[in-house]
C-alpha positions in Angstrom: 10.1 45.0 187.6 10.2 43.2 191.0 11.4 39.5 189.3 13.9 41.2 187.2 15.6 43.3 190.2 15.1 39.9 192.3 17.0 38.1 189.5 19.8 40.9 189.0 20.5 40.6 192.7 20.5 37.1 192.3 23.2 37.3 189.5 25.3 39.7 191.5 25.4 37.3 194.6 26.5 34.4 192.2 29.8 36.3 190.8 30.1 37.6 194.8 30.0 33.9 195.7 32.1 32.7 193.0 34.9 34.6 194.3 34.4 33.7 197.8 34.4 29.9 196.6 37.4 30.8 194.3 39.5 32.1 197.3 37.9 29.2 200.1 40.2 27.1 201.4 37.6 23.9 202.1 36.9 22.9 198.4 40.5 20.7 198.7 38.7 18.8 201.4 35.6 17.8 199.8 36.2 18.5 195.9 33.1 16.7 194.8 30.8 19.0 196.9 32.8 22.0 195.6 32.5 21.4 191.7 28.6 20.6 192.4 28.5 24.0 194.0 30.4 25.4 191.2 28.0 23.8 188.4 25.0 25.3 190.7 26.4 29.0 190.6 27.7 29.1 187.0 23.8 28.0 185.8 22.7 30.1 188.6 24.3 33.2 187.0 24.0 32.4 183.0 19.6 31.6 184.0 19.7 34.9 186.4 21.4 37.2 183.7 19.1 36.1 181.2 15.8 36.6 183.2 16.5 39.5 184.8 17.5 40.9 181.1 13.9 39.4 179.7 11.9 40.6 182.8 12.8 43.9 182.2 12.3 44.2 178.7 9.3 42.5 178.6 8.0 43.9 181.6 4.9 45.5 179.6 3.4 42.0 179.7 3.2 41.9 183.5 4.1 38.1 182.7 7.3 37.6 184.3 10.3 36.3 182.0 9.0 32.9 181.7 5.2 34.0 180.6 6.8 37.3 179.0 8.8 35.4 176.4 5.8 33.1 175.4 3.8 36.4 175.0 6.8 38.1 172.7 7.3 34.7 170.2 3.4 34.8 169.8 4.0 38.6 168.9 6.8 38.7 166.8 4.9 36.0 164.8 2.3 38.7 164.1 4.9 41.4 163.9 3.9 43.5 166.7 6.3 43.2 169.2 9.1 45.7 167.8 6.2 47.9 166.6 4.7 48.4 170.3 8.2 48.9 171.4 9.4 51.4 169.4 5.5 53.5 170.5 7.3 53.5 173.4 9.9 56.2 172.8 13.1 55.4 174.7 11.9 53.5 177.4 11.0 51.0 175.0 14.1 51.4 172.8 15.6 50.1 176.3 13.2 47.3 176.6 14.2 45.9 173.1 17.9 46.2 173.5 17.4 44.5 177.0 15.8 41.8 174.6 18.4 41.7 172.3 21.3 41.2 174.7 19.4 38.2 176.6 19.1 36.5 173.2 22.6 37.5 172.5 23.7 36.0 175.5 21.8 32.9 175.4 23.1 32.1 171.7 26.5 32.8 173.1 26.3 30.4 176.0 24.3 27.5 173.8 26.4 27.8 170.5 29.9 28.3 172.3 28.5 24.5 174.5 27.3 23.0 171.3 31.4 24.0 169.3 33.3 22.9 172.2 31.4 19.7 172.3 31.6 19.0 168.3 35.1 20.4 168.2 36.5 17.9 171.1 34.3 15.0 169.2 36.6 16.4 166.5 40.1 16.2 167.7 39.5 12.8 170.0 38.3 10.5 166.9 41.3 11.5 165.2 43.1 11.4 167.8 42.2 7.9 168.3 42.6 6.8 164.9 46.3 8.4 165.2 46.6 6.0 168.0 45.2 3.2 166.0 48.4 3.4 164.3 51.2 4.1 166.9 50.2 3.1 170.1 50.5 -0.7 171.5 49.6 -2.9 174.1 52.2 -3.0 176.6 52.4 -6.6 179.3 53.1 -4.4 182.1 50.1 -1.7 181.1 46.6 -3.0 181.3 44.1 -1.1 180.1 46.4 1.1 178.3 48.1 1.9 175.5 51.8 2.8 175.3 53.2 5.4 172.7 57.1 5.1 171.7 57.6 8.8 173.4 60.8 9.8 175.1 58.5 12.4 177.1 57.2 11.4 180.1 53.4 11.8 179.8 49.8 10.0 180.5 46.4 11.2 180.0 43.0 9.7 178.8 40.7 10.4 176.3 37.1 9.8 177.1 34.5 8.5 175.3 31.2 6.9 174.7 32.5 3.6 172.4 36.0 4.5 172.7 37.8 5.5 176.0 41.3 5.2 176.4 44.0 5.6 178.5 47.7 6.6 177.1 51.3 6.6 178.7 54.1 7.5 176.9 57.5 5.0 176.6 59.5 8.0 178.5 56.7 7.7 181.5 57.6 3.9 182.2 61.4 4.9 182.6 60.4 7.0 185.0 57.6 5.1 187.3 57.8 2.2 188.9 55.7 -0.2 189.0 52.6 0.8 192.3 53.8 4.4 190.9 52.6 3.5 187.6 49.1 1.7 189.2 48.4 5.0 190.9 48.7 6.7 187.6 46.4 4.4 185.3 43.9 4.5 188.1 43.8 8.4 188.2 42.8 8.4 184.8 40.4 5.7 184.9 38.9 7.5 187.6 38.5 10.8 184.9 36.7 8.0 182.1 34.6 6.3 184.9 33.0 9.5 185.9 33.3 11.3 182.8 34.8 14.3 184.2 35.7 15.7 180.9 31.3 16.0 180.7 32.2 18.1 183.9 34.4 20.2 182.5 32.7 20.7 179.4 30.6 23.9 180.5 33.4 26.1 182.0 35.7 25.2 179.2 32.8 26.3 176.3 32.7 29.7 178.7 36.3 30.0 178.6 36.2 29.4 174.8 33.4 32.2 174.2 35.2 34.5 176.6 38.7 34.0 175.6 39.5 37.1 176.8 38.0 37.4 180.2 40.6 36.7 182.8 37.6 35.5 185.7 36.5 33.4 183.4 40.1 31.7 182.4 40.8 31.4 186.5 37.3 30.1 187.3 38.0 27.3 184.8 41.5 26.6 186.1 39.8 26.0 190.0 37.3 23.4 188.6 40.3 22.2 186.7 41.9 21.4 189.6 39.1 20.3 191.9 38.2 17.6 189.0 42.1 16.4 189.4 41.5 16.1 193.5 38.4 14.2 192.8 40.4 12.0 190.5 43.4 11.6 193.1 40.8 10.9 195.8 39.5 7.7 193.0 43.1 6.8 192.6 44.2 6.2 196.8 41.1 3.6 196.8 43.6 1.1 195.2 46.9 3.1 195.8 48.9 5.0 198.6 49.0 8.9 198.4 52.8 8.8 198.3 53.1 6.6 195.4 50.6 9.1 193.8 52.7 12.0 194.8 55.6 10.9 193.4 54.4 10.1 190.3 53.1 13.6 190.3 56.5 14.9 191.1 58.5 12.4 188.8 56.4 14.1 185.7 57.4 17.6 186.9 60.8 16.6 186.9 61.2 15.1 183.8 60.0 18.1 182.4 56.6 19.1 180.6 55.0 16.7 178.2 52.8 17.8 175.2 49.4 16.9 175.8 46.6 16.5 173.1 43.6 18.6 172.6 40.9 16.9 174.3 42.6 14.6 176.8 42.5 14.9 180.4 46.3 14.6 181.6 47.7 13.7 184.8 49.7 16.6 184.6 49.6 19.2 182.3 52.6 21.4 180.9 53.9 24.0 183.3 50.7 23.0 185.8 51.5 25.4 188.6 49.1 23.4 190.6 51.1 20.1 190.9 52.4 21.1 194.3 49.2 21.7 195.7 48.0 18.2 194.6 51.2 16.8 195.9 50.9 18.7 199.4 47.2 17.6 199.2 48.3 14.1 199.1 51.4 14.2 201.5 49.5 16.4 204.2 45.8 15.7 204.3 43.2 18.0 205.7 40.6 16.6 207.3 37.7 15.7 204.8 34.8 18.0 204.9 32.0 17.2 207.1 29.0 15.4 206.6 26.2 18.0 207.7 28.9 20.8 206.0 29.0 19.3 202.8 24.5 18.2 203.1 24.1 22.1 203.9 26.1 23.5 200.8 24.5 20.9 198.6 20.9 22.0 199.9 21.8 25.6 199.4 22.6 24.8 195.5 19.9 23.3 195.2 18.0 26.2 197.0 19.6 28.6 194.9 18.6 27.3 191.7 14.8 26.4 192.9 14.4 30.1 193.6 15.7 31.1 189.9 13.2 28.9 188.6 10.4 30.2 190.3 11.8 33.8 190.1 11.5 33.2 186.0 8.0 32.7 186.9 7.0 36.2 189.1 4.5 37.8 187.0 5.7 41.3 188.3 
């Protein structure tokens, strides 16, 4: 019982600590740190859940969760796992539906990865052949594509053999021309470091709990941090103003519809748009060195002692 109260408090600390880093004003100054620590506390708490749920219910092995699950596949095979548990009056009724719910769980958390990924595989190819057939090379766009669009839009869409980046007819009325190279190079930044692979996880959890509102505003942080890492790409070869006013010329041309899949410079009605451009205009410092080595190590920390809490054989 002692690894699955360790991993419940473990889990409990992670949703505490997701809200601190949720409401923390230093992720803006070092974004990349931030959606590390964010990766390291979501598999923090999905691993911890799980454990703590299978080192309770099989805590009649005296195994752990780790050894405990190896012990309950090798019974079920023989059939006498539910049989031993159900000797066990409720007590082990309790143990079994502790089993039941880490299973549930896990399927959850795999199958709703493993949809989102085939469904955005999905949508891009044929979104991608669409563009086969109505987007163009443009003179004054390299590495693009250019869609006959009155809207003012530009987004990517990331891929393995096929990444591409899209502006819309309507956005070159409205950018000039370093305006328009602080653009492409935000969303070349978002294919050269595949932060739609970043995303990935917190949008599957979003998808399989559509209706939990932590969930929906833990996704829309990363969201934005993955946009500040892709500004902070885009000022290597352009100014912040010219960035920030082709973040502001987009608002004010109004929104833009964006296709499933695609990672836009800025989304319909993004609320967040201000902060970037405030971000840009009035810079923080950037996070410190030994700040950012210290909340790395303490990710890393933090998911070396899940592992070897899996492994407690008490």
């Amino acid at each position: 019982m002692v690894s699955a109260a360790l991993l419940t408090l473990v889990a409990v600390s992670c949703l505490v600590a997701m809200e601190a880093l949720h409401r923390a004003k230093w992720p803006s100054r070092g974004p990349y740190t931030a959606v590390i620590t964010w990766q390291a506390l979501g598999l923090a708490w999905g691993v911890s859940t799980i454990g703590a749920l299978l080192a309770y219910g099989l805590s009649s092995y005296e195994l752990g969760a780790a050894g405990g699950s190896m012990a309950m596949l090798s019974d079920l095979i023989s059939g006498e796992f539910i049989l031993a548990e159900f000797s066990q009056g409720l007590e082990g009724i309790s143990h079994l539906a502790a089993v039941t719910l880490a299973v549930i769980l896990t399927l959850v958390l795999f199958c709703g990865l493993v949809a989102s990924f085939i469904q955005v595989l999905r949508v891009r190819r044929r979104h991608h052949d669409l563009l086969e057939l109505v987007a163009s090379d443009h003179p004054d766009v390299p590495g693009a594509r250019v869609v006959d669009h009155p809207a003012a839009a530009a987004y990517c869409l990331p891929g393995v053999l096929r990444s591409q980046v899209v502006i819309s007819a309507g956005a070159l009325e409205v950018l000039d021309n370093r305006e328009l190279a602080a653009v492409l190079a935000h969303e070349h930044a978002h294919l050269r470091q595949r932060h739609d692979l970043v995303l990935l996880p917190f949008s599957s959890l979003k998808r399989a709990f559509p209706r939990v509102h932590l969930v929906r505003t833990y996704y829309e942080s990363v969201a934005l941090l993955i946009e500040m890492c892709a500004d902070d790409q885009a000022l290597r070869k352009s100014s912040s103003r010219e960035l920030a006013m082709a973040l502001l010329r987009f608002g004010a041309a109004g929104p833009a519809p964006v296709p499933a899949g695609a990672m836009a410079a800025v989304r319909p009605a993004e609320p967040a748009v201000m902060l970037r451009v405030n971000r840009l205009l009035s810079p923080d410092d950037e996070l410190p060195y030994h700040a950012g080595a210290v909340i790395m190590g303490s990710s890393a920390f933090l998911l070396a002692t899940v592992t070897c809490l899996w492994n407690i054989p008490v």
